[in-house]
ZAMARGU-4260 file (C-alpha; in steps of 0.2 Angstrom, whole numbers, plus 5000, padded with zeros to 4 digits):
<rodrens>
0) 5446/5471/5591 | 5464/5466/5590 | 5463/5460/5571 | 5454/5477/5566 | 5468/5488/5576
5) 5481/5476/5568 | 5476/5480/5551 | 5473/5500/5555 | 5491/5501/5559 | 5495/5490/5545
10) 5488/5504/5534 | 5493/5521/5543 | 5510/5512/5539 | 5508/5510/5521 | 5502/5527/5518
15) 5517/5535/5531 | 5528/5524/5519 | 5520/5529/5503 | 5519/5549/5506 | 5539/5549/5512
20) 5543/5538/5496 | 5532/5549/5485 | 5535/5567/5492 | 5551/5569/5481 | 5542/5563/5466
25) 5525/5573/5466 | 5527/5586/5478 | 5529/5599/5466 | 5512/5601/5456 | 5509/5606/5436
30) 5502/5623/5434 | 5491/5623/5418 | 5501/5629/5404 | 5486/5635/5395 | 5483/5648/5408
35) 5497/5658/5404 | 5499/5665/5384 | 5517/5668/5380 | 5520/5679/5366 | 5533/5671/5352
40) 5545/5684/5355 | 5547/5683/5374 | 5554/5663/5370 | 5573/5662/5375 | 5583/5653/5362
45) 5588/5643/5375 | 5572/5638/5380 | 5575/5647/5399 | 5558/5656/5398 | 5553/5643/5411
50) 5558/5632/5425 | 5557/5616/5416 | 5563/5623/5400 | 5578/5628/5409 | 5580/5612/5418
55) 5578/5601/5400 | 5591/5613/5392 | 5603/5610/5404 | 5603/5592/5405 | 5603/5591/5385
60) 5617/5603/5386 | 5626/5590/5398 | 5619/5573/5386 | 5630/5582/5372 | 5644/5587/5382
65) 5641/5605/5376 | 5647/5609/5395 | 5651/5629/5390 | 5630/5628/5385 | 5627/5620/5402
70) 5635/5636/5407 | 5623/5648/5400 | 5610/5639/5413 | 5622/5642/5428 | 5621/5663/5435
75) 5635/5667/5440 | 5635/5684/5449 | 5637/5681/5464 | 5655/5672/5459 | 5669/5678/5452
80) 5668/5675/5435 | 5671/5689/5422 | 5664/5680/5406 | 5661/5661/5403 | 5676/5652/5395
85) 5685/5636/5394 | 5689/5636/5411 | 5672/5631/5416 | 5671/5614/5408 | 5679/5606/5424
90) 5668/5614/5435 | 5653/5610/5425 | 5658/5591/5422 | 5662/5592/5442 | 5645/5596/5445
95) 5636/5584/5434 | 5648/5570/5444 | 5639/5579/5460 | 5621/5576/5452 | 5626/5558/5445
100) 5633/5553/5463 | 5623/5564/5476 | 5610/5572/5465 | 5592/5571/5468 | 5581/5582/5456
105) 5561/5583/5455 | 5556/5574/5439 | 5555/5584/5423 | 5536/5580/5419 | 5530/5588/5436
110) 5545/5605/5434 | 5531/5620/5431 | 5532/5626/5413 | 5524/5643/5414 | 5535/5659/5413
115) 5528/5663/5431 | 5535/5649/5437 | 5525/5639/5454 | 5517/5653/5463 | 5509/5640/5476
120) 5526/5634/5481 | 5527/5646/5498 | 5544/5651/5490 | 5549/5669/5482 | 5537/5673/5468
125) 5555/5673/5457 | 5563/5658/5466 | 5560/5637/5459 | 5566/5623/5470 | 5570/5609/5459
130) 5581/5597/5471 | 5598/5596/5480 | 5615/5588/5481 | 5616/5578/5497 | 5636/5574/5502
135) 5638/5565/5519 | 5648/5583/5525 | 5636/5595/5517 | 5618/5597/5508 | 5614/5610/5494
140) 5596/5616/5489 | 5597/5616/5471 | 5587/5633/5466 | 5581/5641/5451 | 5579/5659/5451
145) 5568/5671/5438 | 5581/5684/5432 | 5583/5698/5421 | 5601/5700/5410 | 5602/5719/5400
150) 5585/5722/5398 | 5579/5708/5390 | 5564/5696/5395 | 5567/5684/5412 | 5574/5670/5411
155) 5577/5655/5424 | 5594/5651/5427 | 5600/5641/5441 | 5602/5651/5457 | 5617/5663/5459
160) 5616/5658/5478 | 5615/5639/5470 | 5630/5642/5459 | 5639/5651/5472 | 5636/5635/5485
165) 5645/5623/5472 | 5659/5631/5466 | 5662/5635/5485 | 5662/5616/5489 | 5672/5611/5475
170) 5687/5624/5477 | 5684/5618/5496 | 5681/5600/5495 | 5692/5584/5491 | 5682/5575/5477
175) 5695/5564/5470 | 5685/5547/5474 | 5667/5557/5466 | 5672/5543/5450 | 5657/5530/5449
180) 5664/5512/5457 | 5659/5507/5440 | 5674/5503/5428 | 5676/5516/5416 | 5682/5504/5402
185) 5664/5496/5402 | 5654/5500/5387 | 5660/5518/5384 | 5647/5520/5373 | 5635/5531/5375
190) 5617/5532/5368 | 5605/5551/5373 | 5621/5557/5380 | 5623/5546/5394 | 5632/5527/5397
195) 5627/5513/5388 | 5631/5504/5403 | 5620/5517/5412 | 5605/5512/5403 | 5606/5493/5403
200) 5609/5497/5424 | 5593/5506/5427 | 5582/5492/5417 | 5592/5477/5427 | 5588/5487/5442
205) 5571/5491/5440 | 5568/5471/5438 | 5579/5468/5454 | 5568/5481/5465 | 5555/5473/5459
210) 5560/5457/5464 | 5566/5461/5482 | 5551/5472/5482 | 5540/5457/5480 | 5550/5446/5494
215) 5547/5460/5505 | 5529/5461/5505 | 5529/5442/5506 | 5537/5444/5525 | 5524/5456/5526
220) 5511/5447/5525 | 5517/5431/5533 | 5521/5444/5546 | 5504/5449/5548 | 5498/5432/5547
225) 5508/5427/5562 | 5503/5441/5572 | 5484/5441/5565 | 5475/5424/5571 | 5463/5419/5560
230) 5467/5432/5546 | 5460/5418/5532 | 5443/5418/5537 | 5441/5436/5543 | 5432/5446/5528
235) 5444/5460/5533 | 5459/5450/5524 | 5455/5459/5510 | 5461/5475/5513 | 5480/5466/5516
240) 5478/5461/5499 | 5474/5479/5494 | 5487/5484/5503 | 5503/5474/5498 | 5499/5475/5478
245) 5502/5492/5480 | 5514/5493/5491 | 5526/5481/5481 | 5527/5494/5468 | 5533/5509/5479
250) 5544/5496/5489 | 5550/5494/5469 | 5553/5513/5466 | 5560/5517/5482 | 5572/5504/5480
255) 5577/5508/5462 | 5579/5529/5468 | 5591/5523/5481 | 5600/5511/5472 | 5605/5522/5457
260) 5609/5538/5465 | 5621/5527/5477 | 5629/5517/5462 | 5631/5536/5455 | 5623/5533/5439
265) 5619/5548/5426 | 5606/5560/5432 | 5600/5561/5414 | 5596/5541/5414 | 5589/5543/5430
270) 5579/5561/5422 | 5572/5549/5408 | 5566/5534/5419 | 5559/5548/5433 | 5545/5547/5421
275) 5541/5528/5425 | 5544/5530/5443 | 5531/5544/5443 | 5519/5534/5433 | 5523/5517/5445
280) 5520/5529/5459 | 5503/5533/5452 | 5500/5518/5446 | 5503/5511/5464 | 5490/5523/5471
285) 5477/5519/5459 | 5476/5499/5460 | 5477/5502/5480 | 5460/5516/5476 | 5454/5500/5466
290) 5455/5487/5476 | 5447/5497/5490 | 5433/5500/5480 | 5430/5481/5477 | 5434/5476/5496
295) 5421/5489/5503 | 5408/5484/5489 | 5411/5467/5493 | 5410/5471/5511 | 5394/5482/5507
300) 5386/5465/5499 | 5386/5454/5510 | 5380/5465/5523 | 5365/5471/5513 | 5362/5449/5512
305) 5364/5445/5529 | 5353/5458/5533 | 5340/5454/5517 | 5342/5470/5511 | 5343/5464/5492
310) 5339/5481/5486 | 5353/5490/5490 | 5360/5476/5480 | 5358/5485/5462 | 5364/5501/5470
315) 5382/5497/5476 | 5384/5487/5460 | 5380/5503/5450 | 5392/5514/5463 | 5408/5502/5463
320) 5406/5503/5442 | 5403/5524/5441 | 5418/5524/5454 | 5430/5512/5440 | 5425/5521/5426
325) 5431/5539/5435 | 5444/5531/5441 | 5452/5524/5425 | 5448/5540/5417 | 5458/5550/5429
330) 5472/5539/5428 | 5473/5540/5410 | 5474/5559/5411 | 5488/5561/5422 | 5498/5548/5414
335) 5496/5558/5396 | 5499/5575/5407 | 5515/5565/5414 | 5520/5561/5398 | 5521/5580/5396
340) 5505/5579/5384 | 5492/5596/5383 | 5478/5587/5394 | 5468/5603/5396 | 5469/5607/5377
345) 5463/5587/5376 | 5448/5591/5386 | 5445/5606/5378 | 5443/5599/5361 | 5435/5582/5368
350) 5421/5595/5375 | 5417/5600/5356 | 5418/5583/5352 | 5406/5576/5366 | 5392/5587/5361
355) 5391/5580/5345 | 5393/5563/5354 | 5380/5568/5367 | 5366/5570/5353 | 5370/5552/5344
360) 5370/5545/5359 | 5355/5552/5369 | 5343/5533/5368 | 5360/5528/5378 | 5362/5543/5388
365) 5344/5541/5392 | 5345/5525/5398 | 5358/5530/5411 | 5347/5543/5418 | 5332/5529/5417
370) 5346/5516/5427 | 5348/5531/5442 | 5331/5534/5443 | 5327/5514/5446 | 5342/5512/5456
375) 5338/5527/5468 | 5319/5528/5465 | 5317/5506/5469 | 5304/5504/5463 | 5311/5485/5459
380) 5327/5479/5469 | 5337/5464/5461 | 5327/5449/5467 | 5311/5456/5467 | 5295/5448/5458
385) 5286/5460/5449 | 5276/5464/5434 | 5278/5478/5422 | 5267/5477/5406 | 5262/5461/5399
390) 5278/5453/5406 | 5279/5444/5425 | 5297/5439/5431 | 5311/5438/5443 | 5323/5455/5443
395) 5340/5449/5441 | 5351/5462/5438 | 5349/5483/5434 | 5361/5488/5425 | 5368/5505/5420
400) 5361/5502/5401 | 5347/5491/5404 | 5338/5478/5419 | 5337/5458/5414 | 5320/5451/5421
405) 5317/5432/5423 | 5301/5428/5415 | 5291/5414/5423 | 5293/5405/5406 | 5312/5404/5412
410) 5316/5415/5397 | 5326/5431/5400 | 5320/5447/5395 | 5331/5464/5393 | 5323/5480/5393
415) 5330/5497/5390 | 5329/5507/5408 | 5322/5523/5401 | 5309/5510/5396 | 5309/5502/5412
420) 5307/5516/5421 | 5293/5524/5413 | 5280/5510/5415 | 5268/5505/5427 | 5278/5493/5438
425) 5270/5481/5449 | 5280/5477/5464 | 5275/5459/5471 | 5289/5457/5483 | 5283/5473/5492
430) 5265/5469/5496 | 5265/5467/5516 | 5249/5454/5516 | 5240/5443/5504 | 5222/5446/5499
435) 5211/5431/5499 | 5196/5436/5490 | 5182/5422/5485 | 5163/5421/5483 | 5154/5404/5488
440) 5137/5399/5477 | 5126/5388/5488 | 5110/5379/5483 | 5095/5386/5483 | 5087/5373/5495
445) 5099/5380/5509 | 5087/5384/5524 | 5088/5401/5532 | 5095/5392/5549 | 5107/5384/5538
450) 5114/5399/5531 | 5116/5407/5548 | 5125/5393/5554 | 5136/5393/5540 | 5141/5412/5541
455) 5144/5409/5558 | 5157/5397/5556 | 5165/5403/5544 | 5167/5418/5552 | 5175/5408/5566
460) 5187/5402/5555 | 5195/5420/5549 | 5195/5426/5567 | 5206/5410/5574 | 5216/5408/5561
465) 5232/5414/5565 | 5239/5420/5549 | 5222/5429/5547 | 5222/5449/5549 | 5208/5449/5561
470) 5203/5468/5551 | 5195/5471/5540 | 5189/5452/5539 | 5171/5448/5535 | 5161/5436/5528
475) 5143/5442/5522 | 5128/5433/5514 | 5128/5447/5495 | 5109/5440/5492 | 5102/5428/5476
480) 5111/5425/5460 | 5103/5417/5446 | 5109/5398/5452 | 5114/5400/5470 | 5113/5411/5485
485) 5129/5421/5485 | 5141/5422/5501 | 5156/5434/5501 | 5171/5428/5509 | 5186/5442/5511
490) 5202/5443/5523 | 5221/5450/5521 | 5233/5435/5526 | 5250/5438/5534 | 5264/5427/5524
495) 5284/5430/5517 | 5279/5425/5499 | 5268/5416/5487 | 5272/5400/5492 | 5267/5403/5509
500) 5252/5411/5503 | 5245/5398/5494 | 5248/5384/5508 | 5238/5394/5522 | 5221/5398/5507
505) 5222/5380/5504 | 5222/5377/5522 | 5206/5389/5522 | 5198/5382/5509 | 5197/5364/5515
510) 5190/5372/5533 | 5177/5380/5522 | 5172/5365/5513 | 5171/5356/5528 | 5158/5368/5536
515) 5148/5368/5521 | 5148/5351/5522 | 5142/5348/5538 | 5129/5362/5536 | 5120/5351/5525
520) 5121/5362/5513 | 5131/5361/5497 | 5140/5372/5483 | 5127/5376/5467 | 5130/5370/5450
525) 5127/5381/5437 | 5110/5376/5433 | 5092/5381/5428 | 5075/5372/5434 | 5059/5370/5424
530) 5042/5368/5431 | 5027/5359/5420 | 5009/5362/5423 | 4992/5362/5416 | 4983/5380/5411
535) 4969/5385/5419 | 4964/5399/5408 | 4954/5416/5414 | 4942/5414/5429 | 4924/5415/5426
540) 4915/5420/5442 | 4932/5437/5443 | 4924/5443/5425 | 4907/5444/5429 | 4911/5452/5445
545) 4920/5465/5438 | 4908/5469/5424 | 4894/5471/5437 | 4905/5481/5444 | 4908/5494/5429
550) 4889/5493/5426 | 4884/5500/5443
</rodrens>
């Protein structure tokens, strides 16, 4: 009871950990962009028709230090700015230092992209929030706001409010030591707008959180060891391997998102690697799902064979592949919608294209419906005996295509399931008793008091024999054959399997001979019996008789 509450806390922990690291990265979700049709005409040049058009244009405007562009991205009304100018480029380059040292942005993959912006959000219908600048003396909630400039189509510009905030903290605040700690005389090359040095950090980073990451879920689990006797042996030690694979990856990211907003590296490096941390994040969540999925089966397994349940066998094998598949297939779809690729218009068009898939592959489409119906249905479990057509074998395994039968010739035969499942299946392994079912010959010299004796005795035998259903039981004397008196012997015997089967009618079989043979009597031979005599031709005296007779 200890070990299992161990390793519940173990796991509320993790996923505590993991919805605190991930919350920042996928909290805000993306709203189908094929549900909204944007006319050509309503596009701003600057691409500020949508939140995360107005986010990409303003960190591209920073990447080419074009800061009176990044300007265009700012409102400003609530301010006391007359016109953009020249004067804003310190201000603007003041406020990238604030997002490269404090900064802390959703990723641009998961930024909504439809002109209506996140209506699920709880927010105003026109308000976006996509971050915030955390000082140690103050915090600002990065906004964007839906707004409307002489007349023309919204646009989303960062907040007024948002603008206001950050200029008020600069003019007020002392940001002299705001400079990275990293010498500026270091590869002042720069490569997609941002530090050569920059890029080379984030990738020596990612390895070094990855590293630490790794020693960390080492003291874990020699932690849990220590405190979990006999963790080796326990079939729950499985889930602590689900667990810490997992958790070394967002260990990794949380690490790496610290590390590089504390070292105050550029927000757009840390904007283009948000994509790996987002797909790490998933990633981390999908082999923990897998390696569930296997530690339950296995769990399921051997649980079904302790308690010699084999059929269920064919059924959590066909589950814990269906679940794989699904999962591999959704994974692969929010990596490509990460990656900022059209997955509804992919599904769409893989729709059109399935049809036409479906009707080339309806034999194997056929097949999968014939493998649920045997793996629902069980008509045959994996380790079953059974016949189906000419073919007697050994079920060893149902898969999701086909079942493999073990024939008794040790060969191993694969049938289709839609095949399978549509013939007449005999189940041996199912039968709960054995039916022995013979019929004795006995010479024809056998006595009538010797043919009573022997039914009586054998009789005798099916009632006391304890493997022998006592119902319905019988042993009759059927009447005369053409060689021997026939005696019907029939009985349903109680036993596990074949083997034991034959052992008790062998064990029945001598008892029988036995009787017969101290009957006196013995088993008939095929056999025929001629008789020789002498004819005697047509009585005399009877035809006189009866022609006096007719003449009276």
């Amino acid at each position: 009871m200890n070990n299992r509450l161990t390793l519940i806390t173990l796991i509320i922990c993790v996923l505590n950990f993991y919805s605190a690291t991930a919350f920042q990265l996928l909290q805000s979700p993306q709203v189908d962009s094929t549900k909204t049709v944007q006319k050509k005409d309503n596009k701003d040049p600057l691409g500020r028709s949508n939140p995360k058009g107005a986010v990409e244009g303003f960190l591209n405007s920073l990447a080419q230090d074009n800061f009176l562009k990044a300007a265009e991205y700012l409102d400003f009304s609530q301010t006391n700015a007359a016109a953009i100018d020249s004067s804003f480029i310190p201000k603007i380059k003041t406020i990238e230092a604030l997002l490269n040292r404090y900064g802390n942005m959703l990723p641009i993959s998961i930024i909504n992209n439809t002109p209506e912006g996140n209506l699920n959000d709880g927010l105003d219908l026109n308000l976006e929030h996509i971050g915030s600048i955390t000082t140690k003396d103050n915090a600002i909630s990065v906004f964007l706001e839906r707004v409307t400039k002489d007349g023309s189509n919204p646009i989303w510009l960062v907040s007024g409010q948002t603008t206001k905030n950050l200029l008020d903290y600069i003019d007020s605040t002392d940001l002299s030591n705001l400079q990275s700690p990293i010498p500026q005389d270091i590869l002042r090359g720069k490569w997609k707008g941002a530090p050569i040095f920059d890029w080379i950090a984030i990738i020596v980073l990612a390895i070094a959180s990855y590293m630490a990451a790794w020693f960390i879920t080492i003291l874990i689990k020699l932690f849990v060891r220590a405190i979990w006797t006999g963790s080796k042996a326990s079939k729950y030690s499985n889930f602590l391997r689900a667990l810490l694979i997992p958790l070394r990856l967002i260990i990794a990211v949380a690490i790496l998102v610290s590390t590089t907003q504390l070292i105050g590296l550029s927000i757009i490096v840390r904007q283009a690697f948000s994509y790996v941390n987002i797909i790490a994040m998933w990633t981390a969540l999908f082999i923990f799902i897998w390696l569930l999925i296997d530690t339950f089966s296995a769990i399921g397994e051997e649980r079904l064979r302790e308690r010699n349940i084999f059929s269920g066998l064919s059924a959590i094998s066909f589950l814990k592949n269906s679940a794989k598949f699904t999962l591999i297939a959704i994974a692969v779809l929010i990596i490509f919608e990460t990656l900022g690729f059209n997955v509804t218009a992919g599904i769409a068009a893989l729709g059109v294209g399935g049809i036409a898939l479906a009707l080339g592959a309806q034999k194997t489409v056929e097949n999968i419906v014939g493998g649920l119906s045997v793996i629902f249905d069980q008509p045959v479990a994996v380790g079953d005996f059974c016949k189906f057509g000419d073919t007697v074998g050994t079920v060893e395994k149902i898969g999701m295509r086909s079942t493999r039968i073990r024939t008794l010739g040790r060969t191993l035969v694969t049938i289709p399931n839609a095949d399978f499942s549509s013939q007449l299946i005999e189940n041996y392994a199912k039968r709960d008793m054995f039916l022995f079912h013979t019929t004795l010959g006995l010479r024809y010299e056998t006595s009538s008091h010797q043919m009573r004796y022997i039914l009586v005795e054998l009789r005798k035998i099916l009632y006391a024999h304890p493997k022998v259903d006592p119902e319905p039981a019988r042993v009759r004397f059927l009447g005369y054959g053409s060689d021997a008196l026939k005696v019907e012997i029939m009985a349903y015997v109680h036993a596990a399997d074949w083997n034991e089967y034959l052992g008790i009618q062998e064990d029945i079989n001598f008892r029988i001979a036995e009787v017969i043979e101290n009957s006196g009597s013995g088993f008939a031979f095929p056999s025929q019996t001629v008789y020789i005599s002498q004819d005697q031709g047509l009585s005399e005296t009877k035809k006189a008789e009866a022609e006096a007779k007719v003449k009276e």
